[in-house]
MMTF fields as JSON, N, C-alpha, C and O atoms, coordinates in Angstrom:
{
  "mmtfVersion": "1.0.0",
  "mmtfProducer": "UNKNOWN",
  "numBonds": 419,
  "numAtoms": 420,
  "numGroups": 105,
  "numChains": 1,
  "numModels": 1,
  "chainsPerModel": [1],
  "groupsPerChain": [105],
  "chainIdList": ["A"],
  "bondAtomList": [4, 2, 8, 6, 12, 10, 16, 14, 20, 18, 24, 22, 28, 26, 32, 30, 36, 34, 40, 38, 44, 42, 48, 46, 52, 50, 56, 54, 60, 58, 64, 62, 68, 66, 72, 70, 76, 74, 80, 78, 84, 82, 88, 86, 92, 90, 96, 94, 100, 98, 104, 102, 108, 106, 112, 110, 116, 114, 120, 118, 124, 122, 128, 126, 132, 130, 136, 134, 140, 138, 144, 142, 148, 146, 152, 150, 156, 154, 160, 158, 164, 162, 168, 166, 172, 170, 176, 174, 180, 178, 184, 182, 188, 186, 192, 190, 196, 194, 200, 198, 204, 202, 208, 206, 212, 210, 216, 214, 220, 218, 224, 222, 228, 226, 232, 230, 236, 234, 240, 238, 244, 242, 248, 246, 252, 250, 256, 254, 260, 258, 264, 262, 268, 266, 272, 270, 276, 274, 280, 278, 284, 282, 288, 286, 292, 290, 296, 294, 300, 298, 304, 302, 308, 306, 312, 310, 316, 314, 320, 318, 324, 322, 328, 326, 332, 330, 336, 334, 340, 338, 344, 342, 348, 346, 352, 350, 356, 354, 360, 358, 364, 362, 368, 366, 372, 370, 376, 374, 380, 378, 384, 382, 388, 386, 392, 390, 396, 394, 400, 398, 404, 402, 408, 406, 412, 410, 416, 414],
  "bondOrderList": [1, 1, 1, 1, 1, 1, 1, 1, 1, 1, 1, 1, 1, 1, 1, 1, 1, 1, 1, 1, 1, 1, 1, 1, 1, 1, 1, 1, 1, 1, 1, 1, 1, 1, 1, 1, 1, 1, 1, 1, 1, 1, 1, 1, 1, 1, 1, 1, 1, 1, 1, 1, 1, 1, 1, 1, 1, 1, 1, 1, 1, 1, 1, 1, 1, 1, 1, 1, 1, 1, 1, 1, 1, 1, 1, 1, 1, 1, 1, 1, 1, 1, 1, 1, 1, 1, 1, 1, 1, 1, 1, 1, 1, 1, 1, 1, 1, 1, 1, 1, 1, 1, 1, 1],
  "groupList": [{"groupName": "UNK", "atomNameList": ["N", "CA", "C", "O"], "elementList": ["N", "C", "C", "O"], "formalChargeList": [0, 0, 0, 0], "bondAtomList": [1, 0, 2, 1, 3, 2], "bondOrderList": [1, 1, 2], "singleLetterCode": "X", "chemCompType": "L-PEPTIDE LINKING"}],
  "groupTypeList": [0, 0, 0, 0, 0, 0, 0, 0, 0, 0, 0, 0, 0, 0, 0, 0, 0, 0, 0, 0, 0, 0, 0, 0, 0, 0, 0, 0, 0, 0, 0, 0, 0, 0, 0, 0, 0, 0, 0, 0, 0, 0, 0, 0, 0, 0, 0, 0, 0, 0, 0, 0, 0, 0, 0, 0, 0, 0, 0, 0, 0, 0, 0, 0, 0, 0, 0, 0, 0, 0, 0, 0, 0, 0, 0, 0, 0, 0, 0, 0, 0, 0, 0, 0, 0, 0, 0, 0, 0, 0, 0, 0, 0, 0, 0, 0, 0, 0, 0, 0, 0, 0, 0, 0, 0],
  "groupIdList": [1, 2, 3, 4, 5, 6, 7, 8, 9, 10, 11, 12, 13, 14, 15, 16, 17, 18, 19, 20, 21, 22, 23, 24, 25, 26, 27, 28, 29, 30, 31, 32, 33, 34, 35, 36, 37, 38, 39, 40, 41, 42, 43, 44, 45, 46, 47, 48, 49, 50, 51, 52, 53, 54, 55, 56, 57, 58, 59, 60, 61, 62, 63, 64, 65, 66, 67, 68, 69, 70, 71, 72, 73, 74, 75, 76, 77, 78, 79, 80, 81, 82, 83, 84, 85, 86, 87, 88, 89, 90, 91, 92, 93, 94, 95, 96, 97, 98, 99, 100, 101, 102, 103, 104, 105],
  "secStructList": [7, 6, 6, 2, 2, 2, 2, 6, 6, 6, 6, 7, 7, 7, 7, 7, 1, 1, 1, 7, 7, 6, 6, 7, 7, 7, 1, 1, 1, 7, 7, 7, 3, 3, 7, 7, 7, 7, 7, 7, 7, 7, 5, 6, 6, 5, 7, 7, 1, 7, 7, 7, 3, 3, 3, 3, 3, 3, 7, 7, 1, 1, 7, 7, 6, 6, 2, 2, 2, 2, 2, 2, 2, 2, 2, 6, 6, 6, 6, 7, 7, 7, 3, 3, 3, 3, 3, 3, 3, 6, 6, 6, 6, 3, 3, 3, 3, 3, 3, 3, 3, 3, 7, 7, 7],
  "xCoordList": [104.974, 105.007, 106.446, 106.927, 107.011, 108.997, 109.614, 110.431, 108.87, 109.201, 109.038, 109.829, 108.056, 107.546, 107.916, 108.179, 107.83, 108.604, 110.435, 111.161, 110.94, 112.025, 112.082, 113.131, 111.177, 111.121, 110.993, 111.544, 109.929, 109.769, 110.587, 111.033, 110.749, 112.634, 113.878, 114.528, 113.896, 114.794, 114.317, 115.127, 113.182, 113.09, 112.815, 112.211, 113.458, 114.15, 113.28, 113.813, 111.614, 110.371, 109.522, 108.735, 109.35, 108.175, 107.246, 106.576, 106.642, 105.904, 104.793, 104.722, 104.086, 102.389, 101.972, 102.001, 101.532, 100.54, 99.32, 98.728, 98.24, 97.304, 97.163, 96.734, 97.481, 97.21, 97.911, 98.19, 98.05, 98.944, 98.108, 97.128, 97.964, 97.305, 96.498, 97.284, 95.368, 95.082, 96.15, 96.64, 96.468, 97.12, 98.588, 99.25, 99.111, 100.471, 100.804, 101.72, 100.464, 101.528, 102.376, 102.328, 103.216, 104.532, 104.393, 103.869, 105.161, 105.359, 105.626, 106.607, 104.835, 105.002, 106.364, 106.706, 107.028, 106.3, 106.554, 107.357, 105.101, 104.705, 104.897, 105.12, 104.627, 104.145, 103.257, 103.087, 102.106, 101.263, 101.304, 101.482, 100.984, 100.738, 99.818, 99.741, 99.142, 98.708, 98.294, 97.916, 98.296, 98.043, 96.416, 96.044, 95.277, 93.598, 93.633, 92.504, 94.39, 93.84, 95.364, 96.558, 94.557, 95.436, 95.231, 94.456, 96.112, 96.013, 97.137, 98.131, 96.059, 97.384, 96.706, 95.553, 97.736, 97.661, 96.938, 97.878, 96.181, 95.766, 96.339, 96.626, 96.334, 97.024, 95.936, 95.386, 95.707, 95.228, 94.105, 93.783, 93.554, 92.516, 92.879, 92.475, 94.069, 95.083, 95.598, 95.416, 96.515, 97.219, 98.766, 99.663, 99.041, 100.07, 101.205, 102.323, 100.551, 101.817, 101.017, 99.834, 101.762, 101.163, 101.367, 102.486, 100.741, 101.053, 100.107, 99.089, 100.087, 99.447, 99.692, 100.659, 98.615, 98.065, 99.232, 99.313, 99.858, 100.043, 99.883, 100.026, 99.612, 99.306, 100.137, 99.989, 101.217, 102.393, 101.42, 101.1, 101.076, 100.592, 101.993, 102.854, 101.966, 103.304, 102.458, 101.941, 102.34, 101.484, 102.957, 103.903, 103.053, 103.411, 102.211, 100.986, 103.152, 102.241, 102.224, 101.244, 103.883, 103.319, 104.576, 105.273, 104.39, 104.783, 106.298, 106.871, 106.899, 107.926, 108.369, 108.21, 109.108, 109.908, 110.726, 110.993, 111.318, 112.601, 112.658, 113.354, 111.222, 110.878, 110.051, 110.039, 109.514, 108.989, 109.975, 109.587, 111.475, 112.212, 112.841, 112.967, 113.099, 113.399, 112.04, 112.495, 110.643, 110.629, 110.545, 110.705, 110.225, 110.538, 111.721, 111.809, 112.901, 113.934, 114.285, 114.874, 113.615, 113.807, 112.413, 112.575, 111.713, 110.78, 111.414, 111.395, 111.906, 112.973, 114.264, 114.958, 114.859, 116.117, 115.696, 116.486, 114.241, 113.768, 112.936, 112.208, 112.965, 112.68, 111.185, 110.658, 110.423, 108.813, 107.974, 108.195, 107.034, 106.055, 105.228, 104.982, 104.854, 103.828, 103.092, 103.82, 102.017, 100.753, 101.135, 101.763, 101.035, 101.37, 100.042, 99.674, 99.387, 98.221, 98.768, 99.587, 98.227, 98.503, 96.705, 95.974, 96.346, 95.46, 95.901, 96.857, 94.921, 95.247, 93.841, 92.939, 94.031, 93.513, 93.04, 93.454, 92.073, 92.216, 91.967, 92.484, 90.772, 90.334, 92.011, 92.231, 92.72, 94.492, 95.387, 96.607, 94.8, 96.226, 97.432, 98.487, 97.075, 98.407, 97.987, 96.869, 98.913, 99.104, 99.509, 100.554, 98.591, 98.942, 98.729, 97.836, 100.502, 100.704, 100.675, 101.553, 99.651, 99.659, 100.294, 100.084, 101.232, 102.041, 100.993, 100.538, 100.853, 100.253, 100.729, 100.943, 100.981, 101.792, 101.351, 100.685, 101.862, 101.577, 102.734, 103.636, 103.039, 104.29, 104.408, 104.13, 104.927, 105.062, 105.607, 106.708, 104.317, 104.736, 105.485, 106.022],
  "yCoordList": [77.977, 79.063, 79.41, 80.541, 78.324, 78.493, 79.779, 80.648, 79.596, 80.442, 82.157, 83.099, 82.062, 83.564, 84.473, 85.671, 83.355, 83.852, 83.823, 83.803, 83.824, 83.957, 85.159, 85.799, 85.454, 86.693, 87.83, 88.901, 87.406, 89.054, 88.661, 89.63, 87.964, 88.064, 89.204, 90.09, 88.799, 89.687, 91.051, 91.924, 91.313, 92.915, 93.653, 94.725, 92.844, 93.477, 94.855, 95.836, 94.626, 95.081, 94.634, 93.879, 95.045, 94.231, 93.802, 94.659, 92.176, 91.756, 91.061, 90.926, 90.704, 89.308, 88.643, 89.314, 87.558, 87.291, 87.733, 87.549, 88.38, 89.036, 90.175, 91.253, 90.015, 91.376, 90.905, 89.801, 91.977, 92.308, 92.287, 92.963, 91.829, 91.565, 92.834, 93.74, 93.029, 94.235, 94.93, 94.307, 96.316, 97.2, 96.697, 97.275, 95.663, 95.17, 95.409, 94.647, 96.552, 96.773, 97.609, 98.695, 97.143, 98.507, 99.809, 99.846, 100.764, 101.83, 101.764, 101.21, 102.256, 102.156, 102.866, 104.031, 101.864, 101.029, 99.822, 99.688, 98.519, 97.36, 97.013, 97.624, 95.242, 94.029, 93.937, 94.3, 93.318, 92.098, 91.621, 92.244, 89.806, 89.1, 87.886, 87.04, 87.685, 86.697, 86.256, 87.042, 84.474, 83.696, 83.436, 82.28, 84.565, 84.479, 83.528, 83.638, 82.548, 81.867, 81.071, 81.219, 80.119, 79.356, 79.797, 80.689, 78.985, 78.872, 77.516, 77.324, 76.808, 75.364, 74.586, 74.743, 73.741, 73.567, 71.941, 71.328, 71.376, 70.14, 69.068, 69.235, 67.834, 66.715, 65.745, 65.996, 64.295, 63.225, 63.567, 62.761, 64.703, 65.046, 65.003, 64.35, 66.047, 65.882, 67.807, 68.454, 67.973, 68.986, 68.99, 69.084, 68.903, 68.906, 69.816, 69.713, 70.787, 72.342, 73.104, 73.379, 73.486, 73.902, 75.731, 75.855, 76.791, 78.371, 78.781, 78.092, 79.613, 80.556, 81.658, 82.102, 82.456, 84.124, 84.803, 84.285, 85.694, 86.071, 87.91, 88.602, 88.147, 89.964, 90.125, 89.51, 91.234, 91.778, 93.229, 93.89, 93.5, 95.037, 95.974, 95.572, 96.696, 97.807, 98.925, 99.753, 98.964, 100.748, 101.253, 100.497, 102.812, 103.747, 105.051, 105.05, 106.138, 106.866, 107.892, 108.621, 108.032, 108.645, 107.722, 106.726, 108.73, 108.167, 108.125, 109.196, 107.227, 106.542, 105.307, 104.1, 106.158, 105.345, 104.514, 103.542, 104.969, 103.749, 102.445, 101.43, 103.083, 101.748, 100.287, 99.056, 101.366, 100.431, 100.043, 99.316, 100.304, 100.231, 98.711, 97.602, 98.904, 97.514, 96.499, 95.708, 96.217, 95.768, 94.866, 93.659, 95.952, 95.581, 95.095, 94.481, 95.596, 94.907, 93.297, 92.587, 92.978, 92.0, 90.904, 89.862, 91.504, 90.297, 90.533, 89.632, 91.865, 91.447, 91.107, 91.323, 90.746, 89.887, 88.136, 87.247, 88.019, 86.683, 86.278, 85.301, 87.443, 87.261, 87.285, 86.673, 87.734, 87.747, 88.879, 89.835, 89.075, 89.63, 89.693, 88.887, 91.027, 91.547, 92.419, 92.799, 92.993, 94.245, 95.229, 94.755, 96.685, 97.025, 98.252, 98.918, 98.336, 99.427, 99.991, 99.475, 101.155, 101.949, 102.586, 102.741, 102.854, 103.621, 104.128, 103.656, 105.297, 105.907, 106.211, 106.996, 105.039, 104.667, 105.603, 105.422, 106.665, 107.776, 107.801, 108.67, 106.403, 106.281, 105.496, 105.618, 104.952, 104.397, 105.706, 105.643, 106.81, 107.805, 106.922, 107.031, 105.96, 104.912, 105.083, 105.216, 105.055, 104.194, 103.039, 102.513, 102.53, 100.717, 100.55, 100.575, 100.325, 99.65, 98.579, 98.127, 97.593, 96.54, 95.63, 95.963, 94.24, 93.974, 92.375, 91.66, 92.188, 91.013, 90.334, 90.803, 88.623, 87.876, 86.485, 86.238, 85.664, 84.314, 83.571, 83.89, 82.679, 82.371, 80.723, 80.081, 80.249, 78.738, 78.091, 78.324, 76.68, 76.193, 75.022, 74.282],
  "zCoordList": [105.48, 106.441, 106.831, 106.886, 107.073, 107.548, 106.255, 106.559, 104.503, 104.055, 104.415, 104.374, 104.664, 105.244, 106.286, 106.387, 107.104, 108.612, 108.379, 109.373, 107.153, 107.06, 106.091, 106.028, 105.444, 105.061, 105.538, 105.286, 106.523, 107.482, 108.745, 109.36, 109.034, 109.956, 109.158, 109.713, 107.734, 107.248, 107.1, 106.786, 107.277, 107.062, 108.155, 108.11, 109.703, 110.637, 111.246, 111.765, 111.011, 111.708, 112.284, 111.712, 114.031, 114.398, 113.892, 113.316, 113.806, 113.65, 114.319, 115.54, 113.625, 114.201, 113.363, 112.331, 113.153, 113.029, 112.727, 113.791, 111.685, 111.632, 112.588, 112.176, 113.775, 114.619, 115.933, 116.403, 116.262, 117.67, 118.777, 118.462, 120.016, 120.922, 121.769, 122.046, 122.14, 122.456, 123.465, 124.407, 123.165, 123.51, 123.777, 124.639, 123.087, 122.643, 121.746, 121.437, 120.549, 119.893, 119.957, 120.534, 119.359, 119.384, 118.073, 116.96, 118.912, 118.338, 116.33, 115.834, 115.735, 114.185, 113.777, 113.984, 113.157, 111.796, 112.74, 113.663, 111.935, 112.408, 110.899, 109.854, 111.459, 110.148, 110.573, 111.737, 109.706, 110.644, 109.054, 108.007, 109.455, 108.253, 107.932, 108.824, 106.845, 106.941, 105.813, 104.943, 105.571, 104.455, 104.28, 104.481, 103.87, 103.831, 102.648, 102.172, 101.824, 101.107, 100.387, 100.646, 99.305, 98.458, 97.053, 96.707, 96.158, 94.852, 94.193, 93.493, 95.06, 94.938, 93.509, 93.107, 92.903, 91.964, 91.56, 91.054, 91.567, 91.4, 90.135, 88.949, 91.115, 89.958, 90.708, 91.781, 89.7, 90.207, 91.22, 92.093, 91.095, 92.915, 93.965, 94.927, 93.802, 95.312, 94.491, 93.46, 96.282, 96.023, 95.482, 96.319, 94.283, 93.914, 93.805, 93.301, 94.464, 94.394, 95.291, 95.085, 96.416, 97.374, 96.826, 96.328, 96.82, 96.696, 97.736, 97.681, 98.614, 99.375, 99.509, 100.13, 98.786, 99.056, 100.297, 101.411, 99.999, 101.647, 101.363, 100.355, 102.447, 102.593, 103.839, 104.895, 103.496, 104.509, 104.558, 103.57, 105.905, 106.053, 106.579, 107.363, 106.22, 106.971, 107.567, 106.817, 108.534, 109.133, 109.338, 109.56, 109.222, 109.72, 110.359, 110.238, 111.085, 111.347, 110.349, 110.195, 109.263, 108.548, 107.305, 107.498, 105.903, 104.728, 104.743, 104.541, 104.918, 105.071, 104.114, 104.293, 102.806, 101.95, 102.113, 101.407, 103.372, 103.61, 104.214, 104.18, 105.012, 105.775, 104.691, 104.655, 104.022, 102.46, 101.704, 100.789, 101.727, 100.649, 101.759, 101.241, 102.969, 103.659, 103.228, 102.401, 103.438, 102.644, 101.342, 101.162, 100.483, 98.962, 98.295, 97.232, 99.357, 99.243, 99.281, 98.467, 100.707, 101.019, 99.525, 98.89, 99.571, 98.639, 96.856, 96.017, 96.626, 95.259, 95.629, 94.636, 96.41, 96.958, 96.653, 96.334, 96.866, 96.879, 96.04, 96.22, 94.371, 93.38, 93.523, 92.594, 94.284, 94.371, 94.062, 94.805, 93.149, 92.438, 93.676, 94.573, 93.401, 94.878, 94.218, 93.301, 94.139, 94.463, 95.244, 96.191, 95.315, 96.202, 96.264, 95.296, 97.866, 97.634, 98.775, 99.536, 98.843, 100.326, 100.432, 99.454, 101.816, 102.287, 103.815, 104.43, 104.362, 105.523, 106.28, 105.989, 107.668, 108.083, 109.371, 110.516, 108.971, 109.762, 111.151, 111.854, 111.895, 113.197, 114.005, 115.21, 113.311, 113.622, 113.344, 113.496, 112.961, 112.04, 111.927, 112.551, 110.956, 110.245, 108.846, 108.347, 108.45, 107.024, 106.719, 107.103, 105.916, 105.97, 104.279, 103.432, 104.44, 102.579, 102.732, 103.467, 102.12, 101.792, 100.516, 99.35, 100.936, 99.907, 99.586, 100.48, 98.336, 98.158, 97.095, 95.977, 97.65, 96.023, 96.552, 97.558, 95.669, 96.433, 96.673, 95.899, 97.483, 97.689, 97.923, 98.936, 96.604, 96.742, 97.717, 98.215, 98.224, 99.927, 99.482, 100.307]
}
């Protein structure tokens, strides 16, 4: 986790934890983030290589390259393979690009 939270420290946008507390969030663009799973690697019937799933959401209110280019920056600065989807979340009027990779613990 110390890896992660040093990642989205560097891309210098409010963040959370999965979600922001009711009617505590701040003004978009946001993070929210979270590790929904593993893909750790087994030896002997133990965990021998820890990797966990992680999903970086970015909302804006609207389409904003630069704020995506902070960032994509920051996860190819740190050599990491990501997914990238966007949808627009019309009952939020946000857009939320979602970044997904796994990131060795």
């Amino acid at each position: 986790m110390d890896k992660l939270l040093k990642l989205i420290s560097e891309m210098d946008i409010p963040s959370a934890y999965d979600h922001f507390a009711e009617g505590e969030s701040p003004s978009p663009p946001f993070i929210t983030y979270l590790c929904p799973g593993s893909d750790n690697f087994p030896a002997d019937g133990r965990v021998y290589f820890k990797v966990d799933e992680v999903h970086i959401e970015l909302y804006t209110d609207e389409k904003d390259p630069s704020v995506e280019g902070k960032v994509e920056a920051v996860l190819d600065e740190h050599g990491i393979f990501y997914d990238k989807t966007e949808v627009w979340i019309d009952t939020e009027k946000l857009y939320e690009v979602l970044y997904s990779f796994e990131l060795e613990g």
